[in-house]
C-alpha positions in Angstrom: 30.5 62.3 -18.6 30.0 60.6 -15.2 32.9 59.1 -13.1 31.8 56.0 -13.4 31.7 55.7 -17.3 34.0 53.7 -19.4 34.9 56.4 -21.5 35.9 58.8 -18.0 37.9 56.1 -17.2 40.1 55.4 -20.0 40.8 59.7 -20.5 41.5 59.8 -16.2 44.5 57.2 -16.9 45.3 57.4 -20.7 46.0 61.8 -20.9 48.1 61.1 -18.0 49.6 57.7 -19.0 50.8 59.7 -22.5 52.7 63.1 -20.8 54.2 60.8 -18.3 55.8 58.7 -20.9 56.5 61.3 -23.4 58.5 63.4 -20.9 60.3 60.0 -20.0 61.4 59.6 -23.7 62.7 63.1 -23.7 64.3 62.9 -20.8 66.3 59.9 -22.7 67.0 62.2 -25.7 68.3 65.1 -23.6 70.7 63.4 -21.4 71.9 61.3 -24.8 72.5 65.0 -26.1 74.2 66.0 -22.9 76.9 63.2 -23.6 77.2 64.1 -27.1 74.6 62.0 -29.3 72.8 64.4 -31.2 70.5 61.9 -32.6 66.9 62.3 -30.8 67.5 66.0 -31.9 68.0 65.6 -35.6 65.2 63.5 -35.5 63.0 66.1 -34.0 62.1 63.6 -31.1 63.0 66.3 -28.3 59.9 67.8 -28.5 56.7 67.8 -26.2 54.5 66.9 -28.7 52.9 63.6 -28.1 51.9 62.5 -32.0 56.4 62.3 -32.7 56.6 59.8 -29.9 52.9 57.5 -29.7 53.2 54.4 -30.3 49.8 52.4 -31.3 49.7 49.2 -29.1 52.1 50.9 -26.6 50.4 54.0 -25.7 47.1 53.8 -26.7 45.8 49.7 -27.4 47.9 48.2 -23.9 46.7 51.0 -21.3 43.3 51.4 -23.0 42.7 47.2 -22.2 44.9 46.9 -18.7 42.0 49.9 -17.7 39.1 48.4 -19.0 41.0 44.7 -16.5 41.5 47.0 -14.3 45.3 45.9 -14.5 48.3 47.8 -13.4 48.5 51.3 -16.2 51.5 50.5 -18.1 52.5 51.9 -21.7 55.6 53.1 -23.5 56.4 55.2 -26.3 58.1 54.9 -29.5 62.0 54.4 -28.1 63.8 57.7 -28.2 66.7 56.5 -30.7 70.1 56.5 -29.0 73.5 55.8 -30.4 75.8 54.6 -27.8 78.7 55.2 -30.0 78.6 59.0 -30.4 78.9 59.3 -26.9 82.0 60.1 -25.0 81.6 57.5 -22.4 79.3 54.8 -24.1 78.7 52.3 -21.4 78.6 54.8 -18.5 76.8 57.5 -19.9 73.9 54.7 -21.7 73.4 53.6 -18.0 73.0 57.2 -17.1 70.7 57.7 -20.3 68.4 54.8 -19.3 68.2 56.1 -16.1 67.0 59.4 -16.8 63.7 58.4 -18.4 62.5 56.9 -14.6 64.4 60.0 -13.1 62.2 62.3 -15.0 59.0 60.2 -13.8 59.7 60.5 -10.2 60.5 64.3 -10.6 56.8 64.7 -12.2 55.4 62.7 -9.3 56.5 65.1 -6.9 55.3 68.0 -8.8 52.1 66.4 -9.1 52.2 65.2 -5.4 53.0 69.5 -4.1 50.2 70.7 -6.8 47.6 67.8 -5.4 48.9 69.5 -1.6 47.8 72.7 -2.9 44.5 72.0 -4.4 43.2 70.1 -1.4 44.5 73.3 0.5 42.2 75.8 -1.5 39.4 73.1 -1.4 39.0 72.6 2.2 40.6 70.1 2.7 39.6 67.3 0.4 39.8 67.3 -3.8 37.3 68.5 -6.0 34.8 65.8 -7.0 32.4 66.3 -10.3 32.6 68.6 -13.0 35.6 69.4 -14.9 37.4 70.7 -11.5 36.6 66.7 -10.5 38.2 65.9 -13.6 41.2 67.6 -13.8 41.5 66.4 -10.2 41.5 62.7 -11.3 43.8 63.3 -14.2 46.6 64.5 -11.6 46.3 62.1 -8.4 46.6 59.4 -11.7 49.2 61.4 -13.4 51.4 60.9 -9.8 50.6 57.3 -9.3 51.2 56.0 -12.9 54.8 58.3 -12.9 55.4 56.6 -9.7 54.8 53.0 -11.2 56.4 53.5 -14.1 60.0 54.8 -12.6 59.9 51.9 -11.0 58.4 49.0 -13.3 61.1 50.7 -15.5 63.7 50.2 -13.1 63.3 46.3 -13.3 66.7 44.8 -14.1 65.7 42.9 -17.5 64.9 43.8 -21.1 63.5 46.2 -21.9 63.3 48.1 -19.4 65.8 50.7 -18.4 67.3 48.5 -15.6 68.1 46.3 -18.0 69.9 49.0 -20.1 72.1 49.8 -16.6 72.5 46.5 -15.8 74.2 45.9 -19.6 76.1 48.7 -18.8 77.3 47.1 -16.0 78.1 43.3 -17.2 81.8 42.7 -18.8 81.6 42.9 -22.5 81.2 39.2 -23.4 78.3 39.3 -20.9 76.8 42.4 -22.0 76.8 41.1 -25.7 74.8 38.1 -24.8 72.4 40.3 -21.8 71.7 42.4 -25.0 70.2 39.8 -27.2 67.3 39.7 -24.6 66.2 42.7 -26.4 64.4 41.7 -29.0 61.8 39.5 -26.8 61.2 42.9 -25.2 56.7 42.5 -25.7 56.6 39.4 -24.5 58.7 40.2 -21.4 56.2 42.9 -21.0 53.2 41.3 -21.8 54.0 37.7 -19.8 54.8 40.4 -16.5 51.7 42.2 -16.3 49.2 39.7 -18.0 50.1 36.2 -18.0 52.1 35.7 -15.3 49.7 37.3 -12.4 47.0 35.4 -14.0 48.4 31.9 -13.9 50.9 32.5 -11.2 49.6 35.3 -8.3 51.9 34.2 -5.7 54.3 34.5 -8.2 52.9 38.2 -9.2 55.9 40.3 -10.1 54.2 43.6 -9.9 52.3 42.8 -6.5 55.4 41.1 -4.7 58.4 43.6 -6.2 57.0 46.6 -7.5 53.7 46.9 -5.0 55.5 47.5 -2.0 57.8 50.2 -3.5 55.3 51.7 -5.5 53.1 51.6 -1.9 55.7 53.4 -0.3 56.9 55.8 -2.4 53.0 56.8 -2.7 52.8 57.0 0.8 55.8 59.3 1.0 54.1 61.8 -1.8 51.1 61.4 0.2 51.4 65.6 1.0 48.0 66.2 1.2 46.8 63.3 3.5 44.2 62.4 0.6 45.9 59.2 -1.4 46.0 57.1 1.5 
């Protein structure tokens, strides 16, 4: 399977795209059980195991056509179910659940970023290319970028994103109410600010002129190995 074919390029981002986010919904489910809310565990969603938590469209249709656009990798998982009320602390410890899930992506993308250091150590200086070394290469240097995106698209203060969850926790109760209605508009929100919007709007390109920079940087600081860029 060469580099350049279609299918290469769908598994280099997809197998990454799908650990990234299923660690991210754990991550959700652990800290929820850390406060108390059992429910992710009963439901035998704290597990590894990436057929409990795929989603369709989320994880497989919607990264499979931003690749093929060559669009910003973006996906998301079947929602980790969390019951604010079986928590000690509901408001605080939802804003500390949502913020897990990005928490757990930038961990991975330093793991990835010391393990790309060390491969480009043994290899002289420069990552493998061809082969299945090549790919397994591709699959990591992805693996760090699309954790790295994805902490932070997440971290966007609107529905549904995990901002949004910290910034409900964060609003007085009559506010909060209301903020949380914005929930159920959650696909279009996604869809309008990585499809629609940079299409009919560039200048007005959410990911390039908010995320971009901090996603840049952040790469930039992972950059270990002198080989991202």
């Amino acid at each position: 399977m060469s580099p350049n074919d279609t299918i290469y390029q769908i598994a280099i981002w997809l197998i990454p795209l799908v650990i990234a986010i299923v660690f991210h919904e754990v991550a959700h489910g652990y800290v929820a059980r850390l406060f108390g809310d059992h429910t992710a565990e009963r439901l035998g969603r704290l597990t590894l195991n990436p057929i409990r938590h795929v989603d369709p469209v989320g994880t497989l249709v919607v990264p499979m056509v931003l690749a093929l656009a060559h669009a910003p990798i973006f996906g998301w998982a079947k929602p980790v179910p969390v019951v604010a009320g079986r928590m000690r602390n509901p408001r605080r410890d939802m804003a500390l659940v949502a913020l897990a899930g990005p928490a757990s992506n930038f961990v991975m993308a330093t793991i990835a970023a010391l393990v790309i250091g060390i491969v480009v150590s043994w290899n002289g200086g420069a990552l493998p290319t061809g082969g299945v070394a090549g790919f397994v290469s591709d699959n990591l240097v992805n693996f760090l970028l699309i954790n790295v995106f994805l902490a932070i698209f997440n971290l966007l203060p609107v529905p549904p994103f995990d901002g949004g969850h910290v910034v409900e926790a964060l609003l007085p109760r009559p506010l909060a109410t209301e903020y949380a209605k914005l929930h159920r508009f959650a696909f279009p929100v996604m869809l309008f600010l990585l499809v629609v919007l940079p299409t009919i709007a560039p200048s007005a390109n959410i990911v390039a002129r908010v995320v971009g920079p901090i996603y840049y940087a952040i790469v930039r600081g992972l950059d270990f190995s002198g080989t991202l860029t």
